[in-house]
N, C-alpha and C positions, 0 to 999 in steps of 0.2 A: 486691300488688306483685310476687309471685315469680310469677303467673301471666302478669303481664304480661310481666316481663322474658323470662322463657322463650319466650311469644309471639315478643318483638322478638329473641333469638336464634332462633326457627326460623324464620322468614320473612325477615329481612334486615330494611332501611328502605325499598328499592321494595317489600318486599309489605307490608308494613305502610300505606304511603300509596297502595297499590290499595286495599285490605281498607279504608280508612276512607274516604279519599277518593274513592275510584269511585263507591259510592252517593252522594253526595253530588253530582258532575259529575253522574250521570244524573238527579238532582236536577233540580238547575240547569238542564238540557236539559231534562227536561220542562216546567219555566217558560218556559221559552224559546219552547218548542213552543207551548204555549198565548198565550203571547204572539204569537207570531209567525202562525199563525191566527188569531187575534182581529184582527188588523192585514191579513190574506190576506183574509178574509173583507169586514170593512167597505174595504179599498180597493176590490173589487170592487162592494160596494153604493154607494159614492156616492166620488170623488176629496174632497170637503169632509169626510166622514166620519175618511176616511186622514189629509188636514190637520189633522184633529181630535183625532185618537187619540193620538200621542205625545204632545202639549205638554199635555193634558190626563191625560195617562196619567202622565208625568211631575210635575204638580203634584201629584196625588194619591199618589205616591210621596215625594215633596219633605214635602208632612207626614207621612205614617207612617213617612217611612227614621230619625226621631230615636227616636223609638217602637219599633222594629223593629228598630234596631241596640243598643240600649241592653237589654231582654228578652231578643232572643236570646245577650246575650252571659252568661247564665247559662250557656253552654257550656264557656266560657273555665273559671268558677269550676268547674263540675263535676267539668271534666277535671283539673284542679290538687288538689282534694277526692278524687279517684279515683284520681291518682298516689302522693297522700300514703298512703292508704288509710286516709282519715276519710270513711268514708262516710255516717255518722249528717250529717255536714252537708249531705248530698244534697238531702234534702228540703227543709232549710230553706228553702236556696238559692231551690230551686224553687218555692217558696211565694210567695217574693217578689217572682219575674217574675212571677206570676197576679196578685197586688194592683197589681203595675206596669200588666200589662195592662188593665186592669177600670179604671185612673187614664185609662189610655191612649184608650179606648172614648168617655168623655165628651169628649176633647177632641175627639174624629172626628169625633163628632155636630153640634157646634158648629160646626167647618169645614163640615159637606157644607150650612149656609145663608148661608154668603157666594164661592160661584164665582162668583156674577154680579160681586160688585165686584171679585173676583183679575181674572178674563179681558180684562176693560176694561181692564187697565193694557199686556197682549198689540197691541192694536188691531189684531186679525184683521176679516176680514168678518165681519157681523153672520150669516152661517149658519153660517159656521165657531165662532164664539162661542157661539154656543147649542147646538151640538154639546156642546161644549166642559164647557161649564158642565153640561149632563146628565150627562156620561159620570162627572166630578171628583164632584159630589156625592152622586149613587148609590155610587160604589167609597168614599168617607171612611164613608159609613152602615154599610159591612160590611167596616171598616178594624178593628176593635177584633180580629176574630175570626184578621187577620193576625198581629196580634203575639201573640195565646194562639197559634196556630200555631209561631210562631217560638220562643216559649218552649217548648213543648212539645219541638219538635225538637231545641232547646240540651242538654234531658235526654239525647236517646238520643246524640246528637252527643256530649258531655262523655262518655260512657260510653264513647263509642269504637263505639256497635252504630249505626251508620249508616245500617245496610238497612232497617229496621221506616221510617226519614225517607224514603227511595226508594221502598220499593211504596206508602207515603200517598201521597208527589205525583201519582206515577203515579196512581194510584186518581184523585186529582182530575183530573188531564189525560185521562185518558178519561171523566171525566164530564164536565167543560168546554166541551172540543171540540163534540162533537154540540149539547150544549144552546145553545152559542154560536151555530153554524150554523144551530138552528132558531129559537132568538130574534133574531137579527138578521131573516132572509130571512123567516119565518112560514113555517117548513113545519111537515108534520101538521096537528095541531093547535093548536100555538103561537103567538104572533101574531106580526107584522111590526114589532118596536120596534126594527129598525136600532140605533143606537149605546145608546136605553138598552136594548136586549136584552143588546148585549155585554157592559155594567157589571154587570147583573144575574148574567148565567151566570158571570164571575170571581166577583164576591160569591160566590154560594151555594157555587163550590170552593173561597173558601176556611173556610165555615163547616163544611164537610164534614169539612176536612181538618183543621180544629184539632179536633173532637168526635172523630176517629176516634184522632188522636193523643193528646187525652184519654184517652181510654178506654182505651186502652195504658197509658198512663204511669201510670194508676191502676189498674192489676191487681192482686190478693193478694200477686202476688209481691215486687211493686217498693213495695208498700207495708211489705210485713217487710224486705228487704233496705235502704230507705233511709230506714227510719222517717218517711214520705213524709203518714202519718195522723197522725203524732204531734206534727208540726211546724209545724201549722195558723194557729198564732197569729203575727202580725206579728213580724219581728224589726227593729228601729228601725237598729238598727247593719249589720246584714247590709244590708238594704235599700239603705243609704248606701253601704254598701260596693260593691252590685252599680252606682248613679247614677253612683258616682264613677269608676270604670273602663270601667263601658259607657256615660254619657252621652257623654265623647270617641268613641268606637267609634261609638255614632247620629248624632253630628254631625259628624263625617269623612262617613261616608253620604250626611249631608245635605248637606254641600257638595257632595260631589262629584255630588249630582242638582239640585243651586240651578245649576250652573255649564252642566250639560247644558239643564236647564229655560230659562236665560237664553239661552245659544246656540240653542235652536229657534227661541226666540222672537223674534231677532233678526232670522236667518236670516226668519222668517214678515213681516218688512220688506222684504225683498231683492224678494218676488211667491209666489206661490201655487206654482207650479211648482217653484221651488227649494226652497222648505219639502217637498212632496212628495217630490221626490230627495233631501232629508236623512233626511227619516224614513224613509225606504227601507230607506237603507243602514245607520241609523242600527238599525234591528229585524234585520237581517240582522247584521249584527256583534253582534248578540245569540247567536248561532251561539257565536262564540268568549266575547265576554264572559261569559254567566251561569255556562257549565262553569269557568272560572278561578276566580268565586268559591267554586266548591266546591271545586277546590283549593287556595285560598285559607284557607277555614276545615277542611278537612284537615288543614292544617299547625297550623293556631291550636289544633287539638286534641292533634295528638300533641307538640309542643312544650310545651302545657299539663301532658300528663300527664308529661312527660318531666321538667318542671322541679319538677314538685309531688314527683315521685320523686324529684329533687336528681340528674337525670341529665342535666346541661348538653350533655355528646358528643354521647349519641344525638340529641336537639333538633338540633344541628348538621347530622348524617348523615342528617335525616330530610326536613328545609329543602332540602339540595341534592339530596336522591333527589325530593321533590316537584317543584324548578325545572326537574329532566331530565327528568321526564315531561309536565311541564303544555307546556315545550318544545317537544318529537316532538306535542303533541296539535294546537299550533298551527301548527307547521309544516304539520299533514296540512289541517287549516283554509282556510290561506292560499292552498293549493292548489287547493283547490274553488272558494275568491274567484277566484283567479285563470284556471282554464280555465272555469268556466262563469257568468262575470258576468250574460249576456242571460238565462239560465234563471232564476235570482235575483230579477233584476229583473223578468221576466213576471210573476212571480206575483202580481204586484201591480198591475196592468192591470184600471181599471174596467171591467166589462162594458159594449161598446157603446164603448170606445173602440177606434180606429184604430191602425194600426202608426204611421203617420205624428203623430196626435197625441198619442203617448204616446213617439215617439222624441228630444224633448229633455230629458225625465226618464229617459228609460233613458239617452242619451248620459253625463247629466249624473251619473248613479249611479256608470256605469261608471268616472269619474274619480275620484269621491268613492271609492270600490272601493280603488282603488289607494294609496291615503293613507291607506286603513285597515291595509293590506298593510304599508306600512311602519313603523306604530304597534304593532303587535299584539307583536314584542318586546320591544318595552319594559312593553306591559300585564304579561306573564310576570313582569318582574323586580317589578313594584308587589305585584300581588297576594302571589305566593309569601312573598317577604320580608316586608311588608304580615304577612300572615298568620301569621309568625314571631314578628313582634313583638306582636302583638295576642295571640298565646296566652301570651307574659311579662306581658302588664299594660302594653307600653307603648302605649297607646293617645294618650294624652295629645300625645306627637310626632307621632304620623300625624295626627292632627288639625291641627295647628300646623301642619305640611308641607302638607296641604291645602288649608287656607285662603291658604297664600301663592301656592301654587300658581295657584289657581282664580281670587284676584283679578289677579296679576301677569301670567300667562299667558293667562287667557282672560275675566276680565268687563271690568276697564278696557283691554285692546286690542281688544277684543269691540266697547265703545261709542263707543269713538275711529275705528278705524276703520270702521268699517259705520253707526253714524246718524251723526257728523259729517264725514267722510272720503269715504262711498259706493264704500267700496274693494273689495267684492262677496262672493260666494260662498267663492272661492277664499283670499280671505284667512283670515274667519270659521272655514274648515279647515285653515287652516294655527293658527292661533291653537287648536285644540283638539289639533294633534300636538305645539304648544309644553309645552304642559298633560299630556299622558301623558308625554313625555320626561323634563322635569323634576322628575315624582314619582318618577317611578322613579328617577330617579340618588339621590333624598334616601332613598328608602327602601334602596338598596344601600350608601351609606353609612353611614348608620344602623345596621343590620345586621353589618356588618363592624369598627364600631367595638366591636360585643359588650357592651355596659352591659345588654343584654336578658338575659344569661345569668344574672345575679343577682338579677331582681325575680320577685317573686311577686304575685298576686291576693289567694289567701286571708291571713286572721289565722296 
C-alpha cells in the first residue's frame, strides 16, 4: 500500500491513468485493428460476406459477452485485494475465473451447433445466412479460450501492470492480421476459406493469446508472490462472490450487444445495402469505441485499488483525470470522422465494384458518420463513470440502467417503428443515439450521487 500511494503522489492522477490505462486503449486498438481487417478484408472478398460479418460477429459476442464480462471481472476483485494489500487472496481469486472459464467452454461448444436455427429468426438471404451461420459457430468452438484470456488479463489489469495485457494483444494482432489475409483470399499456401478462414485466424489469436498469458500469470514469481499454486482448490464462496458482482458486469455487456445484435438485424429488413452502410460505419466507430473501454476498465481499476485502500478522494481525482483524457482522445477521433469520411468508407469497397455502384453505401455512411459525431460524447460520460462504478461493485445498476435503456430506447421503438411503421434507416439511428444518450445521463447521475464511494467487492 505505501508503494502505491507514493506511486500516486509522484505521478499525479493523469499519470497514473496513462501508466494503467494506455496499455489498455492500445489494447482495445489493436482489437479493433483486427477487427476492423477482418471486415476490410472479407468486404473486399464478396459485399454478402461484409453483410455477414457483423450480425454474425455480433451473435457470437452476444453469447460469450455474459461469460467474458463476468471472468474478466476478477479484475475488479484483484484490484480491491491489492489495495487492501491481501495479496494471499490473489490467487484464489484467480483460480476461480479459470473453473469459470472451463464452465464457460462447454456452453460455447453447445452453441457453435444451433446457428442454423438463430440465423433463421434474422430472415437475411439465404447466402448471407450461410455465411453467417459459419462464421458464428467456428468463433463459439474457440470462444472458451476468450474468456481464459479475459481472466488471465483481469490478473495483470487488478495488479495495475497493464503492459505484459498490451504486448499479448499486440503479439495476437500481428499474428491475426496476415493469417487472416491468407485464410480468407488463399495466398501462399493457405487455402481460400473466405469467411470460415476469418473465423478460423480470430480463433487460433485467441488461443495464442490466452496460453501466452497463461504462461505469464504462472511464473515462479507470481506464484510465490500470490500464493497462486497454493490456492488450486475451488472456493465455493469466492466463486459466488466473483457470479454475484461480475454476472451483472457480463450481462450489462450482453445487453448492450443483444440491443446492437437486434438493430443489425433489423436494419438487415430495410435491403442489403443499408445493412452494408450500417456495418460500415458501425466497425469504423470501433476506432473510438474499443479504445473507451480501456479507459473504461482503467478506471474500474484504479478506483478498485483506491477503495480497497479506503482512498475514496483519489477514486474521485482519478475518474475525472480519466473523463479529460478519454475526452481530447475523442475529440481527436471525431476529427478524422469528420474530414476524411470517403477514405473511411473506401476501405471497404468490394473488389470489382464501381464508384457508382458502391456510391449509395458510401453516400449513406457518410450520414450515418455524422450521428456518430454527435453520440461519441456522450459514449465518454457511460464508459468513464460506467467504469467508476464497476471498480466499487456497483454493477448490479449499470445493469438495471441497461436493460431500460436498450428496451425503452432502442428494441420496442426499433420494432415499432421499422417492421410495423417502415419508418426506415434514419429512424433506426436515431433510436440508437436515443440509447447512448440516455445511458449516459443515468450513469452521470449515478456517479454524482456517490453511494459508489462506500461499497466494496471483497469480504
Amino acid at each position: 500500500m505505501y508503494i502505491m500511494h507514493t506511486q500516486q503522489k509522484r505521478t499525479g492522477p493523469h499519470g497514473e491513468v496513462i501508466r494503467v490505462s494506455f496499455p489498455l486503449v492500445l489494447s482495445m486498438g489493436a482489437t479493433t485493428v483486427m477487427e476492423f481487417t477482418d471486415r476490410v478484408f472479407l468486404g473486399r472478398y464478396s459485399l454478402d460476406a461484409l453483410a455477414a460479418a457483423v450480425p454474425s460477429g455480433l451473435m457470437a459476442l452476444l453469447v460469450m459477452s455474459v461469460f467474458i464480462g463476468t471472468g474478466g471481472y476478477v479484475s475488479v476483485f484483484v484490484a480491491q485485494y491489492t489495495g487492501a494489500g491481501r495479496l494471499d487472496k490473489v490467487g484464489r481469486v484467480l483460480w476461480q475465473g479459470v473453473y469459470f472459464a472451463l464452465a464457460a467452454t462447454v456452453v460455447f461448444v453447445a452453441c457453435s451447433f444451433v446457428g442454423d436455427h438463430v440465423f433463421d429468426l434474422m430472415n437475411h438471404s439465404p447466402e448471407v445466412k450461410k455465411l453467417e451461420v459459419v462464421y458464428f459457430s467456428i468463433l463459439c468452438l474457440f470462444a472458451g479460450f476468450q474468456v481464459l484470456g479475459a481472466v488471465f488479463s483481469g490478473f495483470f489489469m487488478g495488479l495495475g501492470r497493464t503492459r505484459p495485457v498490451m504486448l499479448v494483444t499486440l503479439f495476437g494482432m500481428c499474428l491475426n492480421i496476415p493469417l487472416d489475409y491468407c485464410l480468407i483470399n488463399g495466398v501462399w499456401l493457405f487455402p481460400q476459406w473466405g469467411m470460415q478462414g476469418a473465423a478460423v485466424a480470430t480463433g487460433m489469436s485467441w488461443v495464442v493469446v490466452a496460453t501466452v498469458l497463461g504462461c505469464l500469470v504462472f511464473s515462479p514469481g507470481h506464484g510465490r508472490d500470490f500464493s497462486l499454486f497454493a490456492s488450486v482448490r475451488p472456493d465455493a464462496t469466492l466463486f459466488k462472490r466473483l457470479v454475484r458482482f461480475g454476472f451483472p458486469n457480463g450481462f450489462q455487456f450482453f445487453l448492450d450487444i443483444f440491443a446492437f445484435t437486434v438493430f443489425t438485424a433489423i436494419v438487415g429488413h430495410i435491403g442489403v445495402q443499408e445493412l452494408a452502410a450500417t456495418n460500415i460505419v458501425l466497425n469504423i466507430n470501433g476506432i473510438a469505441f474499443m479504445p473507451l473501454v480501456g479507459f473504461s476498465l482503467g478506471t474500474s481499476i484504479l478506483v478498485g485499488q483506491a477503495l480497497g485502500g479506503g482512498n475514496p478522494p483519489w477514486a474521485e481525482r482519478v475518474t475525472m483525470a480519466s473523463m479529460q483524457i478519454a475526452a481530447a482522445y475523442t475529440v481527436c477521433v471525431g476529427i478524422i470522422y469528420l474530414i476524411f469520411p470517403e477514405a473511411l468508407l473506401g476501405l471497404f469497397k468490394p473488389v470489382g465494384f464501381t464508384a457508382g455502384e458502391y456510391a449509395y453505401v458510401m453516400e449513406t455512411g457518410k450520414s450515418l458518420l455524422y450521428i456518430v459525431l454527435v453520440y461519441l460524447g456522450f459514449d465518454v460520460m457511460t464508459f468513464v463513470f460506467a467504469g467508476a462504478l464497476k471498480g466499487a461493485g456497483d454493477t448490479a445498476f449499470i445493469m438495471k440502467a441497461t436493460a431500460v435503456a436498450a428496451l425503452g430506447c432502442m428494441l420496442v421503438p426499433l420494432s415499432i417503428g421499422i417492421l410495423w411503421l417502415g419508418l426506415g434507416l434514419w429512424f433506426a439511428w436515431s433510436c440508437v443515439l436515443c440509447y447512448i444518450v440516455f445511458l449516459s445521463l443515468c450513469m452521470l447521475v449515478r456517479y454524482h450521487l456517490g453511494r459508489w464511494r462506500e461499497m466494496l467487492v471483497i469480504d
